[in-house]
N, CA, C and O atoms as CSV, one atom per row, in Angstrom:
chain,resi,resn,atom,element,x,y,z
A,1,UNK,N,N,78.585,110.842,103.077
A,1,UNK,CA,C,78.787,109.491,103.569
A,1,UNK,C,C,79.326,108.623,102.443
A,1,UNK,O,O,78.855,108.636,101.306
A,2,UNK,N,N,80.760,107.561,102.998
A,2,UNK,CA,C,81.117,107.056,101.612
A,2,UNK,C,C,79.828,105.283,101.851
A,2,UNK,O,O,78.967,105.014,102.689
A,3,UNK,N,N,80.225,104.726,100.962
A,3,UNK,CA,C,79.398,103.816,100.440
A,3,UNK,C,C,80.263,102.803,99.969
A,3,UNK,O,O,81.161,103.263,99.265
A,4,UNK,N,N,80.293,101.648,100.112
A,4,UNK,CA,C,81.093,100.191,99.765
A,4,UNK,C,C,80.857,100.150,98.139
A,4,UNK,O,O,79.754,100.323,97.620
A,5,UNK,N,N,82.044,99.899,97.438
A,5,UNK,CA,C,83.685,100.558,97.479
A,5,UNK,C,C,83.797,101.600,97.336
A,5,UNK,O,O,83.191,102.309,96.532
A,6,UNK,N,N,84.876,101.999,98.353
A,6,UNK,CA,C,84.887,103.428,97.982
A,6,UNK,C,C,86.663,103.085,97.803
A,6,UNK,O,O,87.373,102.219,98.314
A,7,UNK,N,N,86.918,104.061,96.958
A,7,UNK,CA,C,88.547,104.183,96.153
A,7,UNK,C,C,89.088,105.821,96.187
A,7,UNK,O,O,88.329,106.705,96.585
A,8,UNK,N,N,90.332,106.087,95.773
A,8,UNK,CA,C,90.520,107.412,95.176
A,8,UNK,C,C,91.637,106.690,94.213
A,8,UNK,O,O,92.438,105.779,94.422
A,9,UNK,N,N,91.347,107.476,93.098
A,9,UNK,CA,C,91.645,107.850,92.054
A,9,UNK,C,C,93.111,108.792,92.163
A,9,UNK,O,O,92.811,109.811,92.786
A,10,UNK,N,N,93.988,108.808,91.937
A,10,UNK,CA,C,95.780,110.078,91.858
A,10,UNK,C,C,95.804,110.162,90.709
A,10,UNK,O,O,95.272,109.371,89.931
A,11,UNK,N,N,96.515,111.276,90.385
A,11,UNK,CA,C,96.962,112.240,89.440
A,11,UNK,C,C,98.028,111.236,89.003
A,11,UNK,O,O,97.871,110.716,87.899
A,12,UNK,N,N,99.093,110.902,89.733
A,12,UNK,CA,C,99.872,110.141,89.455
A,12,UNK,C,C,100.217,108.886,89.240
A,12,UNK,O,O,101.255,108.559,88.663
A,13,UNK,N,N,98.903,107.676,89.938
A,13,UNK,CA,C,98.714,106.672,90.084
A,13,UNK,C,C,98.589,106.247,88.761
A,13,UNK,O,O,98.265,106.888,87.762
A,14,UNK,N,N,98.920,104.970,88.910
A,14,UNK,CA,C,97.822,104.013,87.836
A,14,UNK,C,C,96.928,102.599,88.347
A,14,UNK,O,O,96.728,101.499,87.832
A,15,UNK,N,N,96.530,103.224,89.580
A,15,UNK,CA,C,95.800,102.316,90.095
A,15,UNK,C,C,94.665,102.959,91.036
A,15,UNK,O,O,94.945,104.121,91.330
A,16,UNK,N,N,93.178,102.394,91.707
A,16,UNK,CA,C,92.810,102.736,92.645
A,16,UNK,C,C,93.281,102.263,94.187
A,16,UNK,O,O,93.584,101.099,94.452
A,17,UNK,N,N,93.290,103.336,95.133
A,17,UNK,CA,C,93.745,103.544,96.399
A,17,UNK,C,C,92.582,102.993,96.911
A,17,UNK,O,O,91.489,103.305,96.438
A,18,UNK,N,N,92.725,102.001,98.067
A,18,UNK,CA,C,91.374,101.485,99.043
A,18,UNK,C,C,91.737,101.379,100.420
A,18,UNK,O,O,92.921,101.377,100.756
A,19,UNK,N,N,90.837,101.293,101.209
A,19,UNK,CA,C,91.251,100.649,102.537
A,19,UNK,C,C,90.480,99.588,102.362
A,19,UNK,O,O,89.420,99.590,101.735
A,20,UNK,N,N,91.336,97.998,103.288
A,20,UNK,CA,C,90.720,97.080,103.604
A,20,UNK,C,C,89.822,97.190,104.214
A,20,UNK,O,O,88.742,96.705,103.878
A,21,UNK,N,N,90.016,97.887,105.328
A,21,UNK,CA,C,89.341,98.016,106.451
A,21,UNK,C,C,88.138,99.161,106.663
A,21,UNK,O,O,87.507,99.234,107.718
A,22,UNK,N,N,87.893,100.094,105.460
A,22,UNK,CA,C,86.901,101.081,106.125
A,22,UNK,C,C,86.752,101.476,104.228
A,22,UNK,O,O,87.596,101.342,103.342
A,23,UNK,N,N,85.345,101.975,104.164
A,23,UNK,CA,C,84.802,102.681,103.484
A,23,UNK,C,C,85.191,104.347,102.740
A,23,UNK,O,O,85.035,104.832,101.620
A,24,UNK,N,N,85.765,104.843,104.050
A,24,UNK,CA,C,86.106,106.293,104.015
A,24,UNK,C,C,86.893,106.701,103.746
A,24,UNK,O,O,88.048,106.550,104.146
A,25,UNK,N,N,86.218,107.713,102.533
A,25,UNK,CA,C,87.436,108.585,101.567
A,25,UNK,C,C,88.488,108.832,102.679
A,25,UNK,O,O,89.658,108.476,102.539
A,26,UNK,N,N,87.970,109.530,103.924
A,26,UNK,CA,C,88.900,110.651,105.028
A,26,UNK,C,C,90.101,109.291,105.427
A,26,UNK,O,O,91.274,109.618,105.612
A,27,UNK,N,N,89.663,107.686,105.543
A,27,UNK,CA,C,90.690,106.776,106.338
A,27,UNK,C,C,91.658,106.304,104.868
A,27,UNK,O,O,92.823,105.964,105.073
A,28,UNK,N,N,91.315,106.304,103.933
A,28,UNK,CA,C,92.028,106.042,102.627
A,28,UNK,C,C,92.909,106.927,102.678
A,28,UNK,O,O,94.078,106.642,102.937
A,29,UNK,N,N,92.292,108.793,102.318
A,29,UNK,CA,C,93.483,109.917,102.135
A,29,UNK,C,C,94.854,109.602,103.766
A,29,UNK,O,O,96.075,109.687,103.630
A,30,UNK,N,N,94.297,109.339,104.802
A,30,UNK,CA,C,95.352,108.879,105.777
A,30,UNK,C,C,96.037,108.142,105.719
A,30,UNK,O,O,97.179,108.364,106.120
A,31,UNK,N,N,95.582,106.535,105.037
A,31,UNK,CA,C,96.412,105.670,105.109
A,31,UNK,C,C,97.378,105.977,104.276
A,31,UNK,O,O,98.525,105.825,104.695
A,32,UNK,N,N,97.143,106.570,102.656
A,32,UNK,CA,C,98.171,106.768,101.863
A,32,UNK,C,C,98.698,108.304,102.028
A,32,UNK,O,O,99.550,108.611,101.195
A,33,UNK,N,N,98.404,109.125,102.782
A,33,UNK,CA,C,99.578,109.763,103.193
A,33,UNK,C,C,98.982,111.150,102.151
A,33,UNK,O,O,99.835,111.922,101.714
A,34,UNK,N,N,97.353,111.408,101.776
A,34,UNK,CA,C,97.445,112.338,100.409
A,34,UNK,C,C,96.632,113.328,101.102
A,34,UNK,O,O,95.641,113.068,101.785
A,35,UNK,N,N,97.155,114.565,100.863
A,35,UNK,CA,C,96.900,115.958,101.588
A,35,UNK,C,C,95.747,116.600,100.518
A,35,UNK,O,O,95.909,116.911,99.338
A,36,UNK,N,N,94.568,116.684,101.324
A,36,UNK,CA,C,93.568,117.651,100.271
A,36,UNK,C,C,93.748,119.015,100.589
A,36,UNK,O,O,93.134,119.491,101.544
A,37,UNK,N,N,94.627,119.806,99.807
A,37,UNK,CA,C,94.950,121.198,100.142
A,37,UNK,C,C,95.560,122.348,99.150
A,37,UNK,O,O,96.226,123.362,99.359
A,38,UNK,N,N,94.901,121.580,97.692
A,38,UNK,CA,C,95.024,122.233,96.764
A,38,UNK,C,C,93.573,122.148,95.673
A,38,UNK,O,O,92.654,121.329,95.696
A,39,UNK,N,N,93.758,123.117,94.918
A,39,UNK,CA,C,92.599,122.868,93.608
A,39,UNK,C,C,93.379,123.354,92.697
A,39,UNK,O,O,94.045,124.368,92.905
A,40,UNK,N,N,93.403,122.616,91.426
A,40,UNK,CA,C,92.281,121.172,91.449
A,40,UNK,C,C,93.190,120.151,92.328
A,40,UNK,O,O,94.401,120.207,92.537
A,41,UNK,N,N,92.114,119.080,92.835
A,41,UNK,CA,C,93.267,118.312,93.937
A,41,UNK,C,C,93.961,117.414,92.921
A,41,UNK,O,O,93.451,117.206,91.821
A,42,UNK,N,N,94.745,117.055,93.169
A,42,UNK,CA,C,95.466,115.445,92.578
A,42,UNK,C,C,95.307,114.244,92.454
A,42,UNK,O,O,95.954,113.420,91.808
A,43,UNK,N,N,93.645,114.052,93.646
A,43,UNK,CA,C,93.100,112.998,93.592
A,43,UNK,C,C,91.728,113.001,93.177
A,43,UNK,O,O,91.433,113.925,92.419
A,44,UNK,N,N,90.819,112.202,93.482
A,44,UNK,CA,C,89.585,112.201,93.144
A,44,UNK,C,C,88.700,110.720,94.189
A,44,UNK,O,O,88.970,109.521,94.246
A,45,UNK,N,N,87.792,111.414,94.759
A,45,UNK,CA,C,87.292,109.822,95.369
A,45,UNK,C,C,86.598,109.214,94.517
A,45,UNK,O,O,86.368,109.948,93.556
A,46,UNK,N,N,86.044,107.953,94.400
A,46,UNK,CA,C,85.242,107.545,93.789
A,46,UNK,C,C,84.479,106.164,94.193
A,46,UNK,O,O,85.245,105.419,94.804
A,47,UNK,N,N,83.352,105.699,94.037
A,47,UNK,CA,C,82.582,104.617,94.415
A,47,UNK,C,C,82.398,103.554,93.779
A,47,UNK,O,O,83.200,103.554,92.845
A,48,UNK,N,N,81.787,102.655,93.769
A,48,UNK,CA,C,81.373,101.677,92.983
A,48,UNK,C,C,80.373,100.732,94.256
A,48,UNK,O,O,80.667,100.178,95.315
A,49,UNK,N,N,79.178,100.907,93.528
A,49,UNK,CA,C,78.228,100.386,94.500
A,49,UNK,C,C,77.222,98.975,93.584
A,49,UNK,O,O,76.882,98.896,92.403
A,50,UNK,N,N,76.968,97.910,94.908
A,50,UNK,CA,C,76.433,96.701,94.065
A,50,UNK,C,C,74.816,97.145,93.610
A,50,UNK,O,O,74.104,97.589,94.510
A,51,UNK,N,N,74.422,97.063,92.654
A,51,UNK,CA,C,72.885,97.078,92.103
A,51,UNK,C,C,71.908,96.905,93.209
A,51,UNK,O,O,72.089,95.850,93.817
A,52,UNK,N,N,71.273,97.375,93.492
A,52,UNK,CA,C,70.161,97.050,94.121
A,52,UNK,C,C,70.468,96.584,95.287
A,52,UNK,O,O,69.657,95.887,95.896
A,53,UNK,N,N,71.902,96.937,95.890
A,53,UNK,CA,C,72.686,96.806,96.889
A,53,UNK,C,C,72.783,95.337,97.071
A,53,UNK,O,O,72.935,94.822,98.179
A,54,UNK,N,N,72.684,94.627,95.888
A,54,UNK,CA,C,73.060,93.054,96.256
A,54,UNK,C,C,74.476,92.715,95.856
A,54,UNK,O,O,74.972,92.579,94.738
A,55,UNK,N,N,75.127,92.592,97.373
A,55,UNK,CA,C,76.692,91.994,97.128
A,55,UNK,C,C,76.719,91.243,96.515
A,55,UNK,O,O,77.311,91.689,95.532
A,56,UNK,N,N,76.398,89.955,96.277
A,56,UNK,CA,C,76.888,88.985,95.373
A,56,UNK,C,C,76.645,89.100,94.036
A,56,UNK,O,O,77.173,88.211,93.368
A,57,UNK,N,N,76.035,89.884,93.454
A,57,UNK,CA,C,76.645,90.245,92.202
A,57,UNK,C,C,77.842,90.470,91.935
A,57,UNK,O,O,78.451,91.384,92.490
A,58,UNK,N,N,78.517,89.494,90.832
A,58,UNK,CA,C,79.958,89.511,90.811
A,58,UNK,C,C,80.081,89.880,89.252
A,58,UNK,O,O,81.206,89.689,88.791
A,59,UNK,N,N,79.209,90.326,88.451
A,59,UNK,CA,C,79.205,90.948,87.485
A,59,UNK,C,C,79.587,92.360,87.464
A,59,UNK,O,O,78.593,93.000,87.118
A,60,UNK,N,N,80.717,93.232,87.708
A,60,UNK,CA,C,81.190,94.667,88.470
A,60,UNK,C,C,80.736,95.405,87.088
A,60,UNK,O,O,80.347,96.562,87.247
A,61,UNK,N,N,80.732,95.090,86.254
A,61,UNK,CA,C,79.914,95.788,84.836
A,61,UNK,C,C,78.497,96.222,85.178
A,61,UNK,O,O,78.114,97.190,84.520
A,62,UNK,N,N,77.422,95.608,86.270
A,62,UNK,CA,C,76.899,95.986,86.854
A,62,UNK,C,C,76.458,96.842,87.616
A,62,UNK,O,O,75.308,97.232,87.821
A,63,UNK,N,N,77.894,97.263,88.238
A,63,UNK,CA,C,78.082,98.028,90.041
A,63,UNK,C,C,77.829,99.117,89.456
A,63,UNK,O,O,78.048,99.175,88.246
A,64,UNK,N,N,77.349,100.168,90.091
A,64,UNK,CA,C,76.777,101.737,89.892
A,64,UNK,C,C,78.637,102.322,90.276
A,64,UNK,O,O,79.254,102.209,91.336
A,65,UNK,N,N,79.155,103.019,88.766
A,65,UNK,CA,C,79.790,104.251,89.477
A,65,UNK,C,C,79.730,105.022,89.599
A,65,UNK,O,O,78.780,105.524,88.998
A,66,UNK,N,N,80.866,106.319,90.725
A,66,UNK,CA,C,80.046,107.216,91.087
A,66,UNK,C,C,81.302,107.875,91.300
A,66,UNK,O,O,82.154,107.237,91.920
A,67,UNK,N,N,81.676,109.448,90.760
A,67,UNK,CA,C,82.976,109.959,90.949
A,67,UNK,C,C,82.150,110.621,91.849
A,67,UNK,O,O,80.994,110.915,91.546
A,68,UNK,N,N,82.859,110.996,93.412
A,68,UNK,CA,C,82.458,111.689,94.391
A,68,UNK,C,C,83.344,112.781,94.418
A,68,UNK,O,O,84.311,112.668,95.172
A,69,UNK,N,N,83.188,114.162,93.539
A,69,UNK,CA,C,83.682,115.356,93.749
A,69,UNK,C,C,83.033,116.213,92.834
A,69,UNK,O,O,82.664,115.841,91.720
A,70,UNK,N,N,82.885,117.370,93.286
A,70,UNK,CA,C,81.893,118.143,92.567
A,70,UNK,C,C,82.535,118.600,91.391
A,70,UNK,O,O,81.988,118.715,90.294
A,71,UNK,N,N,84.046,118.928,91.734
A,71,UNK,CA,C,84.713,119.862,90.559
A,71,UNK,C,C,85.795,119.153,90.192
A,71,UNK,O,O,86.730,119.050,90.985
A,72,UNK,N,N,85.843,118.556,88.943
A,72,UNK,CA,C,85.963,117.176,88.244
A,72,UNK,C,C,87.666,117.972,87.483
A,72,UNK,O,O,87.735,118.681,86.479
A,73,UNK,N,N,88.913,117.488,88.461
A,73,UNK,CA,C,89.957,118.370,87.426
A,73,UNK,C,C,90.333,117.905,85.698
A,73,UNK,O,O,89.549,117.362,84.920
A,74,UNK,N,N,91.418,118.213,85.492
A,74,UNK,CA,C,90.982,118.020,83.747
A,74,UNK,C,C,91.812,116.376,83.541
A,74,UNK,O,O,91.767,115.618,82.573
A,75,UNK,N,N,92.357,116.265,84.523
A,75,UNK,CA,C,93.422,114.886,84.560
A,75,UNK,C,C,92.624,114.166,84.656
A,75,UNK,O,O,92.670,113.309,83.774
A,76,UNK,N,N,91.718,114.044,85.443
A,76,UNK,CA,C,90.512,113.265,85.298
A,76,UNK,C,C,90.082,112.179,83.802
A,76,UNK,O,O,89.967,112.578,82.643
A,77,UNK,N,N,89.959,111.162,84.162
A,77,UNK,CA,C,89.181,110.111,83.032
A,77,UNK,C,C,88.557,109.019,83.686
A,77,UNK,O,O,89.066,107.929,83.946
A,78,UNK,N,N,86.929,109.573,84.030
A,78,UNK,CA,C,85.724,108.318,84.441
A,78,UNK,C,C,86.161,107.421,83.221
A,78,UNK,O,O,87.278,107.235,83.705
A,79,UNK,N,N,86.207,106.785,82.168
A,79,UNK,CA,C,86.463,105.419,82.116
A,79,UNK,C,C,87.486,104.754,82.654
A,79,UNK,O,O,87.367,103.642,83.167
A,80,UNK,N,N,88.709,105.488,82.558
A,80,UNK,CA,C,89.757,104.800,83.116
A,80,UNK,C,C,89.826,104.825,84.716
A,80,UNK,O,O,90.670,104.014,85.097
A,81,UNK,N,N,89.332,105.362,85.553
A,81,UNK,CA,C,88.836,105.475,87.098
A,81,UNK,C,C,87.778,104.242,86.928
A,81,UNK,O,O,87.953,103.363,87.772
A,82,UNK,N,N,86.871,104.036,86.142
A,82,UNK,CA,C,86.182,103.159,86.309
A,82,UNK,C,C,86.646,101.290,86.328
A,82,UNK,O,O,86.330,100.285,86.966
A,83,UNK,N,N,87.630,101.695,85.118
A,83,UNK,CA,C,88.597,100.612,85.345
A,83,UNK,C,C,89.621,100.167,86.293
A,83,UNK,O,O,89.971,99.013,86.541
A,84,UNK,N,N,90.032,101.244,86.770
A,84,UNK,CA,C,90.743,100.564,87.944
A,84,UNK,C,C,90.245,100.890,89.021
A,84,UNK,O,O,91.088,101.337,89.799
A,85,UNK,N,N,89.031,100.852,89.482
A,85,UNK,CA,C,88.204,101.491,90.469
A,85,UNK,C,C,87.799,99.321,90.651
A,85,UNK,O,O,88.083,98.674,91.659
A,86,UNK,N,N,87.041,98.656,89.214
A,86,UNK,CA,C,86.635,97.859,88.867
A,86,UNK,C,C,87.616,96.711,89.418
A,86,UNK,O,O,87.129,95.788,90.071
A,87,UNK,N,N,89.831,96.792,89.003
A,87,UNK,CA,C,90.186,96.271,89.469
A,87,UNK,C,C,90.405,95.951,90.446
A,87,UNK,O,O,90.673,94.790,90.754
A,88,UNK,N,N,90.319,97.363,91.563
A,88,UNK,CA,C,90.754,97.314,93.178
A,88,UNK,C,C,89.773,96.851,93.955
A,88,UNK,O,O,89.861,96.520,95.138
A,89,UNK,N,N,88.451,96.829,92.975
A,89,UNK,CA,C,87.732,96.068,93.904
A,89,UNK,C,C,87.364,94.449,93.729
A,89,UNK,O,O,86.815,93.808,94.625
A,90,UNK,N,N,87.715,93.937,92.560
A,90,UNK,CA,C,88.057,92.410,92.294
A,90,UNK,C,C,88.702,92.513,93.170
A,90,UNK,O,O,87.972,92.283,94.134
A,91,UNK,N,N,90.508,92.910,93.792
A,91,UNK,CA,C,91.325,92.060,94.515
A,91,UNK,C,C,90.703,92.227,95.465
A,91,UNK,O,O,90.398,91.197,96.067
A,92,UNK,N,N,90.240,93.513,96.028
A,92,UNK,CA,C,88.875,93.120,97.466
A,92,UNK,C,C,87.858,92.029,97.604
A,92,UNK,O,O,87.660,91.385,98.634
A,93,UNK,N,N,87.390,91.922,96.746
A,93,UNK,CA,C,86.871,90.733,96.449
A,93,UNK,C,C,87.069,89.363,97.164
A,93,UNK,O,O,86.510,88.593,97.946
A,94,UNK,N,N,88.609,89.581,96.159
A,94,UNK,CA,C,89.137,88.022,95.802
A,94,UNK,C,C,89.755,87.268,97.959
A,94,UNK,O,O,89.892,86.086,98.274
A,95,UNK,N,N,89.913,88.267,98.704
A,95,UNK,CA,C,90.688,88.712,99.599
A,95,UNK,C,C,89.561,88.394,100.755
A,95,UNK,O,O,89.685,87.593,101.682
A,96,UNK,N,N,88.380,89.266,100.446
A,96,UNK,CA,C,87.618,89.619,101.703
A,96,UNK,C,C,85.705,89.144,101.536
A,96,UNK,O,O,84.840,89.223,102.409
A,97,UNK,N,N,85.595,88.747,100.329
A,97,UNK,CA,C,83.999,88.125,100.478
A,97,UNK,C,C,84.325,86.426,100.183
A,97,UNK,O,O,85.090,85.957,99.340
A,98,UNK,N,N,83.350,85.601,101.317
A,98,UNK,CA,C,83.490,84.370,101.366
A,98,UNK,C,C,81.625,84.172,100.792
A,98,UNK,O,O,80.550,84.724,101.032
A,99,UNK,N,N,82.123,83.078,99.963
A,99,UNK,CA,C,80.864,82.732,99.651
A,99,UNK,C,C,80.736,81.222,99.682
A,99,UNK,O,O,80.047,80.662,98.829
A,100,UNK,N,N,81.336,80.569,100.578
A,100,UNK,CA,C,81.136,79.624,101.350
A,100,UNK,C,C,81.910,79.739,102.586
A,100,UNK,O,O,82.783,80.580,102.803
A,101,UNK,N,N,81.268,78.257,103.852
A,101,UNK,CA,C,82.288,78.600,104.892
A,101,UNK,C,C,83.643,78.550,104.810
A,101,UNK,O,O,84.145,77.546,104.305
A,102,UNK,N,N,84.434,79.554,105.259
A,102,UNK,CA,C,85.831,79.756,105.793
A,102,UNK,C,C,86.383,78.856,106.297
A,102,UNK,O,O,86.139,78.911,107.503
A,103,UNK,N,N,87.324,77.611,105.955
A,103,UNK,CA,C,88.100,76.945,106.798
A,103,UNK,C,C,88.276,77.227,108.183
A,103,UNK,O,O,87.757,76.509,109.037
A,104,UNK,N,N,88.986,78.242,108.475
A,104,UNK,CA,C,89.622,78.690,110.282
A,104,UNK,C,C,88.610,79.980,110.406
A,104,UNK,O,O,87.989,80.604,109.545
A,105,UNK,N,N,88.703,80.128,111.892
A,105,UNK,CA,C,87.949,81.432,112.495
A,105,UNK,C,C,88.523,82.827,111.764
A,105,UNK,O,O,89.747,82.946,111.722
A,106,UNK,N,N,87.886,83.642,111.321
A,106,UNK,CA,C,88.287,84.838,110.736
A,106,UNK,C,C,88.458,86.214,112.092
A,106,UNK,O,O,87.530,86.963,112.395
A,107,UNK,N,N,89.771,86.252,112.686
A,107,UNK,CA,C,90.074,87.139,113.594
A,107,UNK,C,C,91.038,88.530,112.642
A,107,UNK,O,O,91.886,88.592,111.752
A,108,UNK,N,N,90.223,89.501,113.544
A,108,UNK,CA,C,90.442,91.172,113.735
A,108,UNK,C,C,90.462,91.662,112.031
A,108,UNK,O,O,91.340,92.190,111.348
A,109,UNK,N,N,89.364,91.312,111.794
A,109,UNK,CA,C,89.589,91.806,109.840
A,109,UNK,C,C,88.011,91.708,109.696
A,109,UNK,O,O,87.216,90.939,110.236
A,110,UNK,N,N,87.757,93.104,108.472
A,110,UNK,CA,C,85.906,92.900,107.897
A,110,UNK,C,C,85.918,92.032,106.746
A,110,UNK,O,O,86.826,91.675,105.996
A,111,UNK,N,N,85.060,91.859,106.778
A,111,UNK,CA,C,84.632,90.522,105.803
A,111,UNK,C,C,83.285,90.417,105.124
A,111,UNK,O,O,82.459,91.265,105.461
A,112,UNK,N,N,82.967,89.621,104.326
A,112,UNK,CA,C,81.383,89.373,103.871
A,112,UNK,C,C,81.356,88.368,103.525
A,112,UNK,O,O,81.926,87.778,102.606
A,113,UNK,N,N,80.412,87.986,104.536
A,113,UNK,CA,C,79.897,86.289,104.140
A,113,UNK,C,C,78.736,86.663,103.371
A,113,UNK,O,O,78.069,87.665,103.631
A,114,UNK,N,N,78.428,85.670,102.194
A,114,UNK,CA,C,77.540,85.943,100.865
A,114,UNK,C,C,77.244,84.496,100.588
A,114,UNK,O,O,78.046,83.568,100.686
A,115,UNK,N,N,75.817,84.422,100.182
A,115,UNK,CA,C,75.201,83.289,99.531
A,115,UNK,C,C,74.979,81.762,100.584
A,115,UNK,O,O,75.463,80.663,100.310
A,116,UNK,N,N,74.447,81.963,101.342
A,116,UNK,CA,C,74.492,81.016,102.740
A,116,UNK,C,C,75.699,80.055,103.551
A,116,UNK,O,O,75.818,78.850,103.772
A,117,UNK,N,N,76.822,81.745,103.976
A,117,UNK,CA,C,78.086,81.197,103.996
A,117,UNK,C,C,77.879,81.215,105.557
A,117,UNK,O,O,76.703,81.496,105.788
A,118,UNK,N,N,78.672,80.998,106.820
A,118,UNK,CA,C,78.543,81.156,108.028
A,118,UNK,C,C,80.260,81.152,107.899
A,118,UNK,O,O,81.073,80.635,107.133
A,119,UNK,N,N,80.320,82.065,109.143
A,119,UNK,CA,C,81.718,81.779,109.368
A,119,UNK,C,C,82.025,81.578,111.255
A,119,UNK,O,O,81.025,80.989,111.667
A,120,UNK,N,N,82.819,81.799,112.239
A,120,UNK,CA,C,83.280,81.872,113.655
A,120,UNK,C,C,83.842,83.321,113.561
A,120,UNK,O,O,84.781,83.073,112.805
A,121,UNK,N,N,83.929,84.627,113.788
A,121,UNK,CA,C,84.426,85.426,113.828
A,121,UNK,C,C,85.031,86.053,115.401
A,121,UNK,O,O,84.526,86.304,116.495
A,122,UNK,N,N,86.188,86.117,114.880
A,122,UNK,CA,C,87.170,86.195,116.596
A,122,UNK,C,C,87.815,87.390,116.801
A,122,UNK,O,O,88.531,87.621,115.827
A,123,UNK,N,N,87.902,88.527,117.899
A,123,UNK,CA,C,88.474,89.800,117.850
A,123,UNK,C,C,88.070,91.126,117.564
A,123,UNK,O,O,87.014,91.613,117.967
A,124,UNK,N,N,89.051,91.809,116.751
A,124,UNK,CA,C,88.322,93.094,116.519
A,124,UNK,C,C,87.946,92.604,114.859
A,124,UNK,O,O,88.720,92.058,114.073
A,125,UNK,N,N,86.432,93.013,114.614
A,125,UNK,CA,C,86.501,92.506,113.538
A,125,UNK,C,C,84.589,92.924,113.036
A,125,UNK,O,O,83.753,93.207,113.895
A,126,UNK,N,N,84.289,92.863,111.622
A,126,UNK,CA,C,82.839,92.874,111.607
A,126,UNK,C,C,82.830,92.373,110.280
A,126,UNK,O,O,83.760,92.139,109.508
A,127,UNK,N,N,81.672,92.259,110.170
A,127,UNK,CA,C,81.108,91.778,109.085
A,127,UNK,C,C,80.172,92.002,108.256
A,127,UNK,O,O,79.430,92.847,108.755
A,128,UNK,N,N,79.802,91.676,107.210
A,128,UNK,CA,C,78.596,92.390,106.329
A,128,UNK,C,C,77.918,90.709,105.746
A,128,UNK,O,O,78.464,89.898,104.997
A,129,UNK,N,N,76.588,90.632,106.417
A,129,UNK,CA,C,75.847,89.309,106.413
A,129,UNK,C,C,75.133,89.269,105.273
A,129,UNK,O,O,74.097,89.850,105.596
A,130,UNK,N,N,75.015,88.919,104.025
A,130,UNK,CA,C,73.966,88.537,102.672
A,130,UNK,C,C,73.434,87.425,102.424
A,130,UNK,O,O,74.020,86.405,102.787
A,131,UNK,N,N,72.775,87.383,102.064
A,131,UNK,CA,C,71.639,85.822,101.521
A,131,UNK,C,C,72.101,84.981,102.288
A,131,UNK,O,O,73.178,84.391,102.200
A,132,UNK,N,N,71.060,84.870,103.305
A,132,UNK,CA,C,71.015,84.175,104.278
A,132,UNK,C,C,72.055,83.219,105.362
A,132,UNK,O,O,71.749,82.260,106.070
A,133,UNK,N,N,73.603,84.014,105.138
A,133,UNK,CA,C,74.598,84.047,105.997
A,133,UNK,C,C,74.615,84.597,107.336
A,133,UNK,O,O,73.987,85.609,107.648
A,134,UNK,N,N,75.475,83.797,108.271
A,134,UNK,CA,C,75.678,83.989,109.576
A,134,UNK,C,C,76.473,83.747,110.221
A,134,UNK,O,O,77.003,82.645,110.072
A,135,UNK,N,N,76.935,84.614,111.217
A,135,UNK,CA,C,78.169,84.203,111.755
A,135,UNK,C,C,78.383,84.206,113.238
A,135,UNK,O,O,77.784,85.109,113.823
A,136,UNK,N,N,78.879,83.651,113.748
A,136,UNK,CA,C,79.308,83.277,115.245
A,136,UNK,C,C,80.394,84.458,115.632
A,136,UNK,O,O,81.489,84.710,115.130
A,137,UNK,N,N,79.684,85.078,116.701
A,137,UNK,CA,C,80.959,85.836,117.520
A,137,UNK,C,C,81.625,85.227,119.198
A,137,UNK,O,O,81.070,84.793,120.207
A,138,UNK,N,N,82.942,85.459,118.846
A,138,UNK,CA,C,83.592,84.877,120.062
A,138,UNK,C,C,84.760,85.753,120.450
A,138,UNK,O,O,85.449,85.467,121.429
């Protein structure tokens, strides 16, 4: 089971791979198009999870990482995965957690309201509720 953030790591990249929209290594390798069908693979998944599972920690020096593959190829470098594991999830961040209310209704997109934010949420869409946030569905 993946776990919020989840990223992969490329052989070729110099960045981490995410979905906006979902957690899962399996909807990430789809969206970007990357075939697991070799060893060692070319990619690598990897996590980054909040402390004590409290989102609003915005200290990511904090966040637990976590390379999710058993057999670690040699291209491989946990610090530098950790670093841009660290950046892709700032711009998630910066993009998708409100920590006050939202100006307009937030339609067909996930989100996290954090730190006693409320928002109107409209469509296809969900949310992840923290310290004492709430939100309206319509």
């Amino acid at each position: 089971m993946c776990n919020f953030f989840s990223g992969i790591i490329t052989k070729d990249n110099e960045k981490c791979l995410f979905s906006w929209e979902s957690d899962a290594h399996e909807n990430i390798k789809n969206e970007n198009n990357l075939k697991d069908d070799k060893l060692p693979p070319d990619f690598v998944p990897v996590e980054l999870s909040p402390p004590w599972g409290d989102m609003s920690e915005m200290d990511l020096s904090k966040w637990i990482f976590k390379t999710d593959l058993d057999v670690i190829p040699e291209w491989y470098d946990e610090k530098e995965a950790r670093e841009l594991s660290e950046k892709a999830l700032k711009e998630f961040i910066d993009k998708k957690f409100y920590f006050k209310n939202p100006e307009n209704p937030i339609r067909n997109e996930r989100v996290f309201l954090l730190k006693n934010s409320s928002a109107v949420l409209w469509g296809n869409r969900s949310a992840v509720l923290w310290a004492n946030s709430s939100a309206e569905l319509r």
